[in-house]
N, C-alpha and C positions, 0 to 999 in steps of 0.2 A: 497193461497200458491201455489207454482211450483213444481210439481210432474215430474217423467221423466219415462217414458215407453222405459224400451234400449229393443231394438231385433236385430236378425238377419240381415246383409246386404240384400236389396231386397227385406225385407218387413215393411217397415218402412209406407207404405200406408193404409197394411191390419191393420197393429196396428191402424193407425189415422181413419180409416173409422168405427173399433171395437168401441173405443174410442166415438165417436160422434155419433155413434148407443147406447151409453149407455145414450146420453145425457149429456154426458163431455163437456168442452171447451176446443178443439185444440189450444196451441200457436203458436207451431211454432214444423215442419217437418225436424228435421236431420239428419246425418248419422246415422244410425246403434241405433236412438233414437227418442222418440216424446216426445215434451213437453207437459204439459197440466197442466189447474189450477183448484181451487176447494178446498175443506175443508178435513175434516180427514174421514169425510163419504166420499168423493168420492173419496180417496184411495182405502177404504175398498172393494168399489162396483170396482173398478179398480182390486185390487187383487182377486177379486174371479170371476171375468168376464173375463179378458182378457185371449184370447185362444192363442195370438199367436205372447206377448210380454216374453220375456224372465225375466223379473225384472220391479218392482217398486220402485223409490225409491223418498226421499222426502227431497228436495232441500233445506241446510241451509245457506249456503254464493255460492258466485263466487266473483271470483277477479283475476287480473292478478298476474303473479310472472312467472320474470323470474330467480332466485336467493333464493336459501335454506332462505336462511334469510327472502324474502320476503313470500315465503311458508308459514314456520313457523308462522310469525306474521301475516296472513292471518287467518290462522286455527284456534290461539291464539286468535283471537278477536273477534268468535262466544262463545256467550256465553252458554254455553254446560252444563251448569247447567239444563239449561232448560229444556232439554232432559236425560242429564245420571245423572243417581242416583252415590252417594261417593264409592258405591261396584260394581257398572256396570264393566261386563267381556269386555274391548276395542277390538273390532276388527277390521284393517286396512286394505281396499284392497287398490290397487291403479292401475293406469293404463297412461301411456300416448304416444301423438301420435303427430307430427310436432312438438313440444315444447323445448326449448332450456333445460329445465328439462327432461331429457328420462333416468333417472336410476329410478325406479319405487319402487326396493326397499331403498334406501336412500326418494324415498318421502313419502314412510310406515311410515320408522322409523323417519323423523324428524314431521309427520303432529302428531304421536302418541305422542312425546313429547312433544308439543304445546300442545294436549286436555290434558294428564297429569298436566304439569304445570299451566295450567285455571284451570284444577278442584280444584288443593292441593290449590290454592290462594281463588277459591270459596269456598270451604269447608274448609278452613282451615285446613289443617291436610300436615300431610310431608311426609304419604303415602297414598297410592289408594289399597285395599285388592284384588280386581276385583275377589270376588268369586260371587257375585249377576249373574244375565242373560248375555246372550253375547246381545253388542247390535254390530253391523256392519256397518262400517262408509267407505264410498269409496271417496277416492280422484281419479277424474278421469280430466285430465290433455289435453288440443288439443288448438292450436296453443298459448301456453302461457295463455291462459283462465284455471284457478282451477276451478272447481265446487267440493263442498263438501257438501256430502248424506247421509242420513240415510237409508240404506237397509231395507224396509215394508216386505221382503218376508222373509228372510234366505235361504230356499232350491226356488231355480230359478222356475218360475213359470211351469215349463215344468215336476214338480214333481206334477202331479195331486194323486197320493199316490194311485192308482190302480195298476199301474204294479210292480208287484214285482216279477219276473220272466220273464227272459230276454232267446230271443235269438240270434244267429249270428247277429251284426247291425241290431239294431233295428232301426226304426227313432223317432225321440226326437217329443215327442208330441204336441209341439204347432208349430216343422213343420209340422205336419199332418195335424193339424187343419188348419194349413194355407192353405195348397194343397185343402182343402174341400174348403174352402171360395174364393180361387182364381178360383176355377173351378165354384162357384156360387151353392153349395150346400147347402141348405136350410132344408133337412130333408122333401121335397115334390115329391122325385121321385127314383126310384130303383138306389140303390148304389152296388156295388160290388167289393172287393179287394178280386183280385184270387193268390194274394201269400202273404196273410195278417202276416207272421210272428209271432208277441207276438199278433195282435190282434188294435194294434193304432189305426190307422184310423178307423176301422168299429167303433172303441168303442166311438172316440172323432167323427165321424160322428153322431150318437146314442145321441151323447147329446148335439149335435146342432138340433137336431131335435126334441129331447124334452125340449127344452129351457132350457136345466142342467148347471147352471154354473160350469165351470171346476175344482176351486177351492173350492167348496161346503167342502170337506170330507178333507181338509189339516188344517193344522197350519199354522200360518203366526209370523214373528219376532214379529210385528207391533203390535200383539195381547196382549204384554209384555210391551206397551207403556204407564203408567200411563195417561201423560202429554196431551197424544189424546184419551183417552176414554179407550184406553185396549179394557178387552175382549168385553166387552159389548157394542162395537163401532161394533167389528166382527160380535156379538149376531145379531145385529140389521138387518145386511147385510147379514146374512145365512138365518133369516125368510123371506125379500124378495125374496128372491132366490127360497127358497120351496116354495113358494107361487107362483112365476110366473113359477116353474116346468112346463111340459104339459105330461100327461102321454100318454103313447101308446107303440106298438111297431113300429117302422119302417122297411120300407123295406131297410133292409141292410142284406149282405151275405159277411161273411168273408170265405174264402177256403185255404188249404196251403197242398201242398205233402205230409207236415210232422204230423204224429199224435200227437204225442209230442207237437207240437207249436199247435194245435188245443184244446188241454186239457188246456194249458197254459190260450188260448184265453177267455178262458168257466171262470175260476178262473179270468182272471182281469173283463173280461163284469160285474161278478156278486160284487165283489168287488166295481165298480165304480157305481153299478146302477142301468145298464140300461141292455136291452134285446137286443140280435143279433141275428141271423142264424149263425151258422158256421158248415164247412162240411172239410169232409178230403179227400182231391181229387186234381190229377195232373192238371196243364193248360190245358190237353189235352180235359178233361169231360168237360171245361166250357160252356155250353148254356142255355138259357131262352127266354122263347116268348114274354117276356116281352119286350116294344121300347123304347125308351128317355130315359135311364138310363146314369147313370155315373160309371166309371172305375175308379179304381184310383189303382196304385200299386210302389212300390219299390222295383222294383226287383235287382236282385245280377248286381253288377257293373262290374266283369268280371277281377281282379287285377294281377291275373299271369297267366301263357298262357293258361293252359289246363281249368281255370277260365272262363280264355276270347271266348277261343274257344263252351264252355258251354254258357256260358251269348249271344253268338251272335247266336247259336241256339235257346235259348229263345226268343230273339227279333225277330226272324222270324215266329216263335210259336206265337208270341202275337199278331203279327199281322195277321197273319191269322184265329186265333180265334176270335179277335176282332172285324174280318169284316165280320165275320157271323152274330154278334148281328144287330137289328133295331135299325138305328140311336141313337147309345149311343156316350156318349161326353167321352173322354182318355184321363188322364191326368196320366202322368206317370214322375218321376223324378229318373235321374241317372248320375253318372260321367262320364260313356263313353263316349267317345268326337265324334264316328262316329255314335252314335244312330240314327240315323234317317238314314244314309245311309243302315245301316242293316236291320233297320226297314223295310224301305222300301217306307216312304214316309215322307213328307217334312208337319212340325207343322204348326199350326194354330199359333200356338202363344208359345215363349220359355220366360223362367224367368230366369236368374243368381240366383241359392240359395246357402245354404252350407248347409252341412248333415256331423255331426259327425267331422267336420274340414274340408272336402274335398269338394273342387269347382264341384256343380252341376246344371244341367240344368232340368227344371221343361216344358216337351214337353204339349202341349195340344191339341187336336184335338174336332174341333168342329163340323166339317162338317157333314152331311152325307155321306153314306160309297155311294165311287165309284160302 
């Protein structure tokens, strides 16, 4: 079967490298998507593994349409029996992109009367009650190609179900994770986020390094699937998981000005699992005699003037702090478009990501300090 791993623009690589580090088969590498094949176990082991795809979802037709009509009897002629039960709750996303189809809600409502009408002629019956489970069905729509999905997750894989307590912009967890794996963090060498906010990164650092899969402590839609095994396809895929756990603590140090986001931080670490350091202390206290570590932070992007005017004092702050440490690696991501002229010095290497909607760049420096 053809499963689809959608993420983020820009990390459509760390998904596929995730992916064939689990032992997956890659098909094929697209936008803002990876494909990949395998059985309903290796959805399972997909959903509770992957750190830094946004959704899983499991592929039942593709076919072209460029005309409602042809839609319709596209969606119409999967046989949907197979999958939803006569009570199953329907739910339609949709999405499209180049396609002579671009009214997204019209292709809701007509793919939803196609699987209505298949089921009332399968099941015989002249209504659908839809008080059983929601299942979630995405029509997603690019250059006249339909593909039509079953959503394996429900809440997007970025709800690792630790944080519940949020602060100003937070960053979404499986970009955290990503920032750790693009920087090559391994959970073998001192980490530090000195303005760690609710606590993400240190925590999804913490359990890359104890081999935690991220999805261990969630629910998943998929888990509600008679037709693929249900729970007990999950059951199967939560004991490998504790089972290849690694226990320990790592050297991670989460730090932030705020006490508040530091008490915060203490509640998700223990919540998700795993053990951190955290300290409540301005940029100004950051040192360690420790050498080779990694940095990593998200700090304030700086939106309206007296904002900006703060956040480019930080950037100068950071960097001066930064180059007191022994050859640690900095990988920092933010909106500001002049960061690095404020910073003060020109990356090793930048990435195009997005955070929360907004176009950002992920700086990294690898050098040793001047």
């Amino acid at each position: 079967m053809r499963f689809i791993a959608t993420c983020k623009i820009g990390l459509e690589s760390v998904v596929s490298l995730e992916l064939r580090r689990l032992g997956i088969e890659v098909e094929k590498v697209e936008d803002a998507r990876v494909l990949f094949l395998g059985d309903y176990q290796t959805m399972a082991k997909a959903c509770l593994w992957l750190r830094t795809a946004e959704r899983v979802l499991m592929e039942v037709a593709s076919f072209e349409a460029r005309s409602f009509e042809e839609l319709f009897q596209g969606v119409k002629a999967v046989s949907w029996r197979d999958y939803l039960k006569k009570d199953s709750f329907i739910h339609v996303n949709g999405k499209s992109a180049k396609s002579t189809l671009f009214s997204v809600s019209d292709c809701q409502r007509i793919a939803k009367k196609a699987i209505v009408e298949n089921l009332m002629a399968a099941y015989r019956t002249e209504r659908l009650p839809e008080t059983g489970s929601e299942v979630i069905i995405e029509i997603g729509i690019l250059r006249d190609v339909v593909t039509v999905a079953l959503d394996c997750c429900g809440a997007g894989l970025s709800r690792r179900g630790y944080r519940t307590y949020n602060v100003a912009a937070p960053i979404a967890e499986t970009l955290g994770a990503a920032m750790l794996l693009l920087s090559h963090y391994r959970g073998d060498r001192p980490l530090i986020d000195p303005m760690c906010g609710s606590g993400t990164m240190p925590i999804e650092a913490a359990m890359i390094a104890n081999n935690m899969a991220p999805g261990l402590n969630r629910p998943f839609a998929a888990e509600e699937w008679e037709f693929a095994g249900g729970k007990s396809l999950f059951d199967r895929a939560r004991q490998e998981a504790r089972e290849s756990r690694i226990d320990g603590r790592p050297d991670i140090l989460g730090s932030d000005i705020d006490a508040r986001s530091i008490d915060l931080c203490k509640k998700h670490a223990k919540k998700a699992g795993v053990m951190v350091n955290w300290k409540t202390a301005p940029l100004k206290e950051l040192s360690t005699d420790k050498s080779g570590g990694l940095i990593v932070c998200n700090p304030p992007y700086g939106e309206r003037m007296m904002e900006k005017r703060e956040a480019e004092a930080l950037y100068r702050e950071m960097r001066h702090k930064f180059d007191e440490l022994d050859n640690w690696q900095v990988s920092v991501i933010t909106a500001y478009r002049d960061f690095e002229r404020i910073y003060g010095k020109r990356a090793d290497k930048r990435r195009k990501l997005s955070n929360g909607g907004m176009v950002c760049t992920m700086y990294q420096y690898f050098k040793r300090n001047d």
